[in-house]
MARTOR-114229 format. One record per residue (C-alpha): residue in three letters; x, y, z. Coordinates in pm, whole numbers. Example, Ala and Ser with C-alpha at 12.3 -4.5 7.8 and 13.67 -1.06 7.14 Angstrom:
MARTOR-114229
 code      x      y      z
  ALA   1230   -450    780
  SER   1367   -106    714
END
This chain:
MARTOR-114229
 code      x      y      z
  UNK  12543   9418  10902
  UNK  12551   9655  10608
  UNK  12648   9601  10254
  UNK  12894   9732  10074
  UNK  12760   9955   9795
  UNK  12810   9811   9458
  UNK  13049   9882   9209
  UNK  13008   9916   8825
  UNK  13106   9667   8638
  UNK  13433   9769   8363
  UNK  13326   9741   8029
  UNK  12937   9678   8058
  UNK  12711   9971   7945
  UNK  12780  10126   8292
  UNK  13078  10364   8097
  UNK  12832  10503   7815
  UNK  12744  10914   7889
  UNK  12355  10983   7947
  UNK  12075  10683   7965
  UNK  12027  10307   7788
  UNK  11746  10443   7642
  UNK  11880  10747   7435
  UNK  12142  10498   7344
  UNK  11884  10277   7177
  UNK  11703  10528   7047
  UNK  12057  10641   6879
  UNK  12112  10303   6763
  UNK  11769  10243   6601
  UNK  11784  10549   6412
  UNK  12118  10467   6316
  UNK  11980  10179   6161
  UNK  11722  10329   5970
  UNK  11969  10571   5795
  UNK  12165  10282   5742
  UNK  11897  10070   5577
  UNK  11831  10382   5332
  UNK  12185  10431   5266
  UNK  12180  10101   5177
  UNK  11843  10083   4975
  UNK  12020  10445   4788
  UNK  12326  10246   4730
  UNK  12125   9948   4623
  UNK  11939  10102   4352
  UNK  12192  10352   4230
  UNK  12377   9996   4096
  UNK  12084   9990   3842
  UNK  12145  10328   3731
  UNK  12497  10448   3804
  UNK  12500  10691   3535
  UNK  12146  10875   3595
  UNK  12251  10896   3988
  UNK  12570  11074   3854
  UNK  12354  11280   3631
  UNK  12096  11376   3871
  UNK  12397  11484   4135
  UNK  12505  11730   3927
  UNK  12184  11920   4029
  UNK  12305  11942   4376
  UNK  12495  12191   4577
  UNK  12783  12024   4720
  UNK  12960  12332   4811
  UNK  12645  12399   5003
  UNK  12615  12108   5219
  UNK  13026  12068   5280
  UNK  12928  12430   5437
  UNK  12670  12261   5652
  UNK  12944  11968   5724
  UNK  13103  12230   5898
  UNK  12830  12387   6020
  UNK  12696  12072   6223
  UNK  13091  11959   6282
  UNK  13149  12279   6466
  UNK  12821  12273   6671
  UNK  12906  11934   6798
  UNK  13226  12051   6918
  UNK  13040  12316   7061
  UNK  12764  12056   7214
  UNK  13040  11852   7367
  UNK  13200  12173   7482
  UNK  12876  12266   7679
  UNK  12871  11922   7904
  UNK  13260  11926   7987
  UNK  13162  12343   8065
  UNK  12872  12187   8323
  UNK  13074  11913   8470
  UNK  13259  12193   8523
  UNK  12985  12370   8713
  UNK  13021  12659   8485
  UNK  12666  12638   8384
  UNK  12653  12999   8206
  UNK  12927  12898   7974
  UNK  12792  12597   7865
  UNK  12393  12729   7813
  UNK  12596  12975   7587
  UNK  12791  12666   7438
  UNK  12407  12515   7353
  UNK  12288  12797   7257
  UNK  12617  12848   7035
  UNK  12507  12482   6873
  UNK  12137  12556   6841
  UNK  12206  12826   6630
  UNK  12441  12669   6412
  UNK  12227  12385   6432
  UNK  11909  12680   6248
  UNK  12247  12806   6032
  UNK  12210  12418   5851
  UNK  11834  12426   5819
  UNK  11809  12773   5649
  UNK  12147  12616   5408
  UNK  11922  12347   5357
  UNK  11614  12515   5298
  UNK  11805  12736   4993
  UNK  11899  12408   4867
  UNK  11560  12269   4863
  UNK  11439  12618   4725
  UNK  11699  12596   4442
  UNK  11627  12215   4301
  UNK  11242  12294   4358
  UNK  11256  12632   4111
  UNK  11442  12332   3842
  UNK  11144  12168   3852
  UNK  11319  11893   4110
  UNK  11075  11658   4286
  UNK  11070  11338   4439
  UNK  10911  11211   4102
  UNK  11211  11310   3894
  UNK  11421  11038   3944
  UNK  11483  10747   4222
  UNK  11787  11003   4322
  UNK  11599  11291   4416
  UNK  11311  11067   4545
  UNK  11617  10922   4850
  UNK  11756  11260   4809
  UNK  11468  11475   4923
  UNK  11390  11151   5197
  UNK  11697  11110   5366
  UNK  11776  11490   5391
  UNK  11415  11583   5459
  UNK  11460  11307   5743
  UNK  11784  11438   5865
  UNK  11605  11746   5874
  UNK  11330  11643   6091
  UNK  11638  11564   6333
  UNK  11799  11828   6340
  UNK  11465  12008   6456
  UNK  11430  11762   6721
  UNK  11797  11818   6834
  UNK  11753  12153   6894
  UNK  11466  12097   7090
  UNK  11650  11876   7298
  UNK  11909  12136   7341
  UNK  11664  12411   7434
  UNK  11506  12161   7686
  UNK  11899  12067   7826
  UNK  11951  12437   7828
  UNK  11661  12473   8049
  UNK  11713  12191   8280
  UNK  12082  12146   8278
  UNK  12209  11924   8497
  UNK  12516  11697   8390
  UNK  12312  11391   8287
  UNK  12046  11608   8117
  UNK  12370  11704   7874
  UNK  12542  11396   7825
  UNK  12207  11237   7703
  UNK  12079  11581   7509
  UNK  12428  11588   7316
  UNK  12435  11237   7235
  UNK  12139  11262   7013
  UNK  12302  11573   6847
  UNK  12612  11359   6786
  UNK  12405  11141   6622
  UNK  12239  11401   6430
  UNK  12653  11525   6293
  UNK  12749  11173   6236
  UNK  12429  11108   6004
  UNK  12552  11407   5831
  UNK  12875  11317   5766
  UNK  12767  10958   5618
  UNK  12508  11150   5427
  UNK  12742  11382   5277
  UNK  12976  11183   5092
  UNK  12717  10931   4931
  UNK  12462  11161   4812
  UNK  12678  11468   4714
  UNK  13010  11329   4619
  UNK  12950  10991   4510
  UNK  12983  10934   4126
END
């Protein structure tokens, strides 16, 4: 007597896109940007006024560009799976490589930024700003290169699964941003 195949359970992890274990790697890096969030917010209380003096330095015009920058290449990330599910698997390597450029478009933003507060004499010894400054960008930064990695390797091997995980990482890489964003660049 057979048995009737099995059916997902509603609600359990079954309905997450991609694999359990991108999904934990997602959450435990979400937790480290969290914990230096918190440890900036944490010691900007004992300075408020040097953290909104050492701001000033920055370039927030620069990095709402790369807001939009990383924004826009998630859409286009998310664009390239539904493209593939779609079984339209030029359009959606285009899509990724669409997002992998705009995903180089924020490091070379970010690299003039770093260029400019290095040429003031900016270091990670200046102040406890520009020490989590330089650390959670720099770290961001590191991600971003290892998104588009992971997008040249779902390019390459592109099968529906292959994208859901790839882009999830690269979501996680745009939603750092945009928690990054607002705290270091816009909060007095």
């Amino acid at each position: 007597m057979e048995r009737a195949a099995a059916k997902p359970q509603s609600g359990g992890l079954d309905g997450l896109p991609g694999d359990l274990m991108m999904w934990v790697l997602i959450i435990s890096e979400l937790l480290v940007f969290g914990a230096g969030l918190a440890a900036f917010l944490g010691v900007r209380i004992s300075d408020p006024a040097g953290f909104a003096d050492a701001r000033t330095y920055l370039h927030p015009t620069l990095a709402g560009i790369n807001t939009v920058v990383l924004i826009t290449s998630g859409f286009l990330a998310a664009r390239a799976v539904d493209l593939r599910h779609q079984d339209r698997r030029r359009p959606a390597r285009i899509a990724l490589g669409a997002a992998m450029t705009l995903g180089v478009v924020f490091l070379v933003i970010k690299a003039i930024e770093y260029a400019d507060t290095a040429a003031q004499g900016i270091s990670t010894e200046t102040h406890p700003f520009f020490t989590f400054y330089y650390l959670l960008t720099g770290f961001h930064a590191m991600h971003v290169i290892a998104g588009i990695v992971i997008l040249a390797l779902i390019a390459w091997k592109d099968t529906p699964r292959n994208m859901e995980v790839g882009t999830a990482f690269w979501h996680m890489v745009d939603l750092v941003w945009v928690l990054l964003f607002p705290v270091i660049y816009l909060l007095a």
